[in-house]
C-alpha positions in Angstrom: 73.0 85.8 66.4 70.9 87.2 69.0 67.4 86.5 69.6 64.3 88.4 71.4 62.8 86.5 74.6 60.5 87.0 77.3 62.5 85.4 80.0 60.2 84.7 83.5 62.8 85.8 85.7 66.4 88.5 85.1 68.4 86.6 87.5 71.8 86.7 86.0 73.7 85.4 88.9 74.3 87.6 92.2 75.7 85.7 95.7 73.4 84.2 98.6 72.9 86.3 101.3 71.3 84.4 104.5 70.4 87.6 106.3 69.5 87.2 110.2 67.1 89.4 112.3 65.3 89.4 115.6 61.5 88.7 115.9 59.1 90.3 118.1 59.5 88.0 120.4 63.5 88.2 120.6 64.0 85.4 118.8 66.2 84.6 115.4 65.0 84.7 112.1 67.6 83.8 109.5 66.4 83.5 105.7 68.5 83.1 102.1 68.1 85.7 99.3 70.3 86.6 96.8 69.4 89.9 95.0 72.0 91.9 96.8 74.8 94.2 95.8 77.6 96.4 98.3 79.2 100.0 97.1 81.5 101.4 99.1 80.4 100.9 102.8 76.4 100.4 101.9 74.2 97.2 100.5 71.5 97.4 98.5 68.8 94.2 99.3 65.7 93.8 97.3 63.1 91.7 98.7 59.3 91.4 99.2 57.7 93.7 101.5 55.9 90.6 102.9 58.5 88.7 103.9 59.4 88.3 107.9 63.1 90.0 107.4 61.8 92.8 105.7 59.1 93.3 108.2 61.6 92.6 111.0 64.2 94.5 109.6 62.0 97.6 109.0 61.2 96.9 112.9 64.1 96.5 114.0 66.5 98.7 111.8 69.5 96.1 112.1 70.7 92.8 110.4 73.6 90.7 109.9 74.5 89.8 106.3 75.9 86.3 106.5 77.5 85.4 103.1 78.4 81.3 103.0 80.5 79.7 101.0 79.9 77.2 98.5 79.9 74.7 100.6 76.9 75.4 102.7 74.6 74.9 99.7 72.9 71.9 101.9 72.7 74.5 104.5 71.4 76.9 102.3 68.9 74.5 100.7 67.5 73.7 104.1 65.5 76.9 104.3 64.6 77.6 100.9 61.1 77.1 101.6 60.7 77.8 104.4 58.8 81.1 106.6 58.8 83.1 110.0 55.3 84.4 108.5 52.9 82.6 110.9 50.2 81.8 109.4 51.8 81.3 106.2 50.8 83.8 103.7 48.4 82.1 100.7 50.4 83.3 98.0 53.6 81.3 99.8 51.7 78.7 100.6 51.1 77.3 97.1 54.6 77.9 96.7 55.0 74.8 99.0 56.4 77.0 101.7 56.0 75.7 105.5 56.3 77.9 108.9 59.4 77.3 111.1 60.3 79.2 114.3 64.0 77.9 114.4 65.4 78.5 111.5 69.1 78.1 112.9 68.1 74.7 113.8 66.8 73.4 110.9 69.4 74.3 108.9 72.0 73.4 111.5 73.6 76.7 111.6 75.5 78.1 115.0 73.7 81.5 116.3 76.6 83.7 117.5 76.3 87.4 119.4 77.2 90.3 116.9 79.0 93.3 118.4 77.2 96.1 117.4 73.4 94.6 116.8 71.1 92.5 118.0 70.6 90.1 115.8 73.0 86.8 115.9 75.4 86.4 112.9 75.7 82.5 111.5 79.1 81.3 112.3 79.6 78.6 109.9 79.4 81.8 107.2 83.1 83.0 106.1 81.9 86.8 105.4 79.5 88.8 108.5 78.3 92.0 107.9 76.2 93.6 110.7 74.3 96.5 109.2 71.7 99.1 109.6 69.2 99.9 108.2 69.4 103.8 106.2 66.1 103.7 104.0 63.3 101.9 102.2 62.6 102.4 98.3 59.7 101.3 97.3 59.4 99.7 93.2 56.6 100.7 91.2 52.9 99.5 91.8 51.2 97.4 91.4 54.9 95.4 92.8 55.1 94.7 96.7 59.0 94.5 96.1 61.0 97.0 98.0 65.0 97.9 97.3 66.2 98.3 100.9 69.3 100.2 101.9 71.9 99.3 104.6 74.7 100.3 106.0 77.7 98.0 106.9 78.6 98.9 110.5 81.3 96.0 111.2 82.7 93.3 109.1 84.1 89.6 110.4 85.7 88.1 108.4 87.3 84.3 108.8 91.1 84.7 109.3 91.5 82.1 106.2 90.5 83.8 103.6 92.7 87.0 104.5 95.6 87.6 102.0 98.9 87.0 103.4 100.9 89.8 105.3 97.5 92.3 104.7 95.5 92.8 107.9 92.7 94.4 105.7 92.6 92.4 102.4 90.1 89.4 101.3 92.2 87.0 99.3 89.7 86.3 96.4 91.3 83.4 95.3 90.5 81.9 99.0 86.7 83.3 98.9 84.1 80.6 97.1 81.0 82.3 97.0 78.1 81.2 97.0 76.0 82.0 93.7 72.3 82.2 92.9 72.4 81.8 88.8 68.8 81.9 87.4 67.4 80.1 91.0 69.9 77.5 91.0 73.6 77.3 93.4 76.7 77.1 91.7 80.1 78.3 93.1 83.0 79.8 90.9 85.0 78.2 88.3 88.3 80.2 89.8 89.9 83.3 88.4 89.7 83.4 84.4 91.9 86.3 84.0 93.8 88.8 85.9 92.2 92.6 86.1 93.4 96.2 85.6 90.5 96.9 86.9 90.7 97.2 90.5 94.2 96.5 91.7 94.9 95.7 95.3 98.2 97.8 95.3 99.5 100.9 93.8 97.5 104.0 93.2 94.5 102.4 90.8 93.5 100.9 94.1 92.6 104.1 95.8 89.6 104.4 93.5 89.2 101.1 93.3 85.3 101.1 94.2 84.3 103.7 92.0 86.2 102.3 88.6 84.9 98.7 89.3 81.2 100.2 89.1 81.7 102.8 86.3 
């Protein structure tokens, strides 16, 4: 039996992004969100207008997705309340949030140069995406949310979690993910069930991205 609710938050479980960008000063900024989704060759990230990424990334127009695997959660949980906003905003601020210039460092991640942006990409993070930015939608007001679109310009990938004899194929039973479910981590349980879906092979896989969203 189903049953009406209110629920605070519709956070149904969507992987962590820590998305990297460059300050006024040059520097790194590097902060986790996790309300993120790809289609085709484009991501769509929605986060507060306030934020330092956003503001950096509207800026700036680059960024480097950095998806880690389960087993960065410490890494992960290192920066959760953390800011590049300096002072830090009073609405954050009873949030418990605290202002840290190196971000990187305190999470002890590894900066590394991108290829076609300026911003570093984490190198502990299976999955790189450097992007750019395309536009800026704004959600209704009174909200200071914003869905902001990107588009993947170059993709690194770590050479383990390719599938065997494929040059261009993610094995997905080597990717672990790391998932925000409801604000809390959790990592997949493996594969439940094969799909018909999305096939890798054969001619289903040629529309492939536009059956899996339909």
């Amino acid at each position: 039996m189903h049953k009406v609710i209110e629920p605070k938050i519709l956070y149904f479980g969507t992987p962590v992004v820590l998305i990297s960008t460059l300050n006024e000063d040059g520097s790194a900024n590097l902060a986790p969100m996790s309300s993120a989704w790809w289609l085709n060759q484009s991501c769509m990230l929605g986060m507060s207008r306030r934020s330092k990424t956003v503001q950096n990334l509207i800026r700036e127009k680059e960024c480097v997705l950095n998806l880690p695997s389960a087993d960065l959660v410490s890494a992960v949980d290192r920066l959760a309340l953390l800011t590049g906003v300096n002072p830090v905003p009073e609405s954050k601020m009873q949030m418990g949030y605290s202002y840290e210039s190196d971000k990187f460092g305190t999470a002890k991640l590894t900066p590394e140069p991108s290829d076609l942006v300026k911003a570093p990409r984490v190198a502990e993070c299976p999955i790189q995406l450097e992007a750019t930015l395309t536009q800026v939608h704004n959600f209704s007001e009174p909200s200071l949310l914003a869905s902001i679109e990107v588009a993947i310009t170059r993709v690194h990938i770590d050479e383990k979690l390719i599938m065997m004899g494929e040059n261009n194929y993610i094995d997905p039973d080597k990717w672990n993910p790391l998932i925000m479910n409801f604000c809390e981590f959790y990592g997949l349980s493996g594969k439940l069930h094969p799909s018909r879906l999305a096939p890798v092979f054969g001619p289903a896989s040629r529309n492939k991205g536009s059956r899996a969203l339909s």
